[in-house]
C-alpha positions as CSV (number, residue, x, y, z in Angstrom):
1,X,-41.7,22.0,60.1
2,X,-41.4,22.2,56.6
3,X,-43.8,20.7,53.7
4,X,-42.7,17.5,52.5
5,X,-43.8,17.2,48.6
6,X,-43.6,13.8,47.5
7,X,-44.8,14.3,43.4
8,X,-42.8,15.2,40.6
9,X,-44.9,17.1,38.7
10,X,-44.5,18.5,35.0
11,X,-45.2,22.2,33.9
12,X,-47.0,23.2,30.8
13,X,-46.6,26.7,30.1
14,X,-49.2,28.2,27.6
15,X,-47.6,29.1,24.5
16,X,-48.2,32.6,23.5
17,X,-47.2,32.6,19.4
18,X,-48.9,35.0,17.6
19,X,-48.5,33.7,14.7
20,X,-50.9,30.6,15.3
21,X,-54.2,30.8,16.0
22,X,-54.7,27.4,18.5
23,X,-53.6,27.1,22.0
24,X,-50.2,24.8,22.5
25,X,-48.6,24.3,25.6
26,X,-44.9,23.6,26.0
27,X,-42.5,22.0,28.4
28,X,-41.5,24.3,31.1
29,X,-39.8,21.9,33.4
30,X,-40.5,20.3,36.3
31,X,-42.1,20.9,40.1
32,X,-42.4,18.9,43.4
33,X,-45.5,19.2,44.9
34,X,-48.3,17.3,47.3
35,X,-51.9,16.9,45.4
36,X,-54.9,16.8,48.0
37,X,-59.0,16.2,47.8
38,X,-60.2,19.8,47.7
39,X,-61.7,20.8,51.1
40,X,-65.3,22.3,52.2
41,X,-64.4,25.7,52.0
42,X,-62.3,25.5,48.8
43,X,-65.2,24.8,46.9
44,X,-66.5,28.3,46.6
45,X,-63.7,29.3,44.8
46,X,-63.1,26.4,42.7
47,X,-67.0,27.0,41.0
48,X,-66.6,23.2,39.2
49,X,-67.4,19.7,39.7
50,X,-65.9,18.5,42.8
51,X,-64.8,15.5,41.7
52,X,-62.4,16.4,39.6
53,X,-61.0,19.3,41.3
54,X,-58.0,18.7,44.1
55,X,-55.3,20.8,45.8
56,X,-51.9,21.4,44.9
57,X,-49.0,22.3,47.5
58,X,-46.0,23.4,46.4
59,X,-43.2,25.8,47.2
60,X,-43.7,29.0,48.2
61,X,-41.1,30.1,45.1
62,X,-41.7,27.9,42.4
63,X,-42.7,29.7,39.1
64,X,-46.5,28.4,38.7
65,X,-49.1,30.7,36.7
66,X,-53.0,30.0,36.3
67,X,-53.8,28.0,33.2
68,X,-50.7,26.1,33.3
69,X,-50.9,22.5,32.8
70,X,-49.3,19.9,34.9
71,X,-49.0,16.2,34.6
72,X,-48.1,13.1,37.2
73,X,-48.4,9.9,37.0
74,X,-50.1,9.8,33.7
75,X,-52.7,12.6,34.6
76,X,-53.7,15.8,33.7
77,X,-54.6,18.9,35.5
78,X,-54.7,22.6,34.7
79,X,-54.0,25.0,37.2
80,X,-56.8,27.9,38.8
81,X,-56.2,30.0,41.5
82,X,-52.8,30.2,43.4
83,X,-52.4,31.8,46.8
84,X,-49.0,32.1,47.9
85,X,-48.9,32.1,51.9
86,X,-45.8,33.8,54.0
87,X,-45.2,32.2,57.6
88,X,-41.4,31.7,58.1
89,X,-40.5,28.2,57.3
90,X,-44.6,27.1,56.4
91,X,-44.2,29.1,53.2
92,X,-45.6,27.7,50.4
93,X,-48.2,27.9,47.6
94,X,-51.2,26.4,46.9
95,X,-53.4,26.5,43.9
96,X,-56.8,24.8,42.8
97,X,-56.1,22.5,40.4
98,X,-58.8,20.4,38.0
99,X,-58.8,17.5,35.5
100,X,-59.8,19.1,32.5
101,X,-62.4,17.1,29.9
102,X,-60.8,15.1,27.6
C-alpha cells in the first residue's frame, strides 16, 4: 500500500544572503503531499495553538527542511519538525506544519 498524496504543494526555501539583513524566501519548486488535523499525541511536540497546526505527509525522499515555507490552495504554512519513517513501501515523511500570523 502506498500513500496516495493528493496536494501540490509549493516550497519556500529560506534564503540565506548575507548580504541582507531580512529574512526572504525563494521558490524551490514543488511537492505532493496529504495535509491532516494534527492528532492527540502530536501536540506535545508541536508546543502551539492547535488550531492552526496540521500534518503534512509526504514522500519519504522529497527534499523538505524545517522553516521552509509551503503554500496550497491559497494558504500558508511553515514547516517544524520532520520525521522520516523507513517501512518498505510505507516510507514516507511527515512533518508538523503551522499557519504562521499574518
Amino acid at each position: 500500500m502506498r500513500f496516495v498524496f493528493e496536494k501540490s504543494l509549493n516550497l519556500y526555501r529560506l534564503n540565506s544572503n548575507q548580504v541582507k539583513t531580512t529574512e526572504e524566501y525563494q521558490y524551490y519548486g514543488q511537492i505532493n503531499g496529504l495535509i491532516m488535523p494534527i492528532k492527540a499525541e502530536d501536540l506535545i511536540l508541536s508546543e502551539g495553538n492547535p488550531a492552526k497546526m496540521f500534518k503534512l505527509y509526504t514522500g519519504y525522499e522529497v527534499d523538505l527542511k524545517e522553516t521552509d515555507k509551503l503554500t496550497c490552495d491559497g494558504v500558508e504554512y511553515v514547516v517544524r519538525n520532520i520525521k522520516r519513517i523507513e517501512f518498505r513501501a510505507l516510507s514516507h515523511a511527515e512533518a508538523i506544519i503551522y499557519k504562521p500570523n499574518s
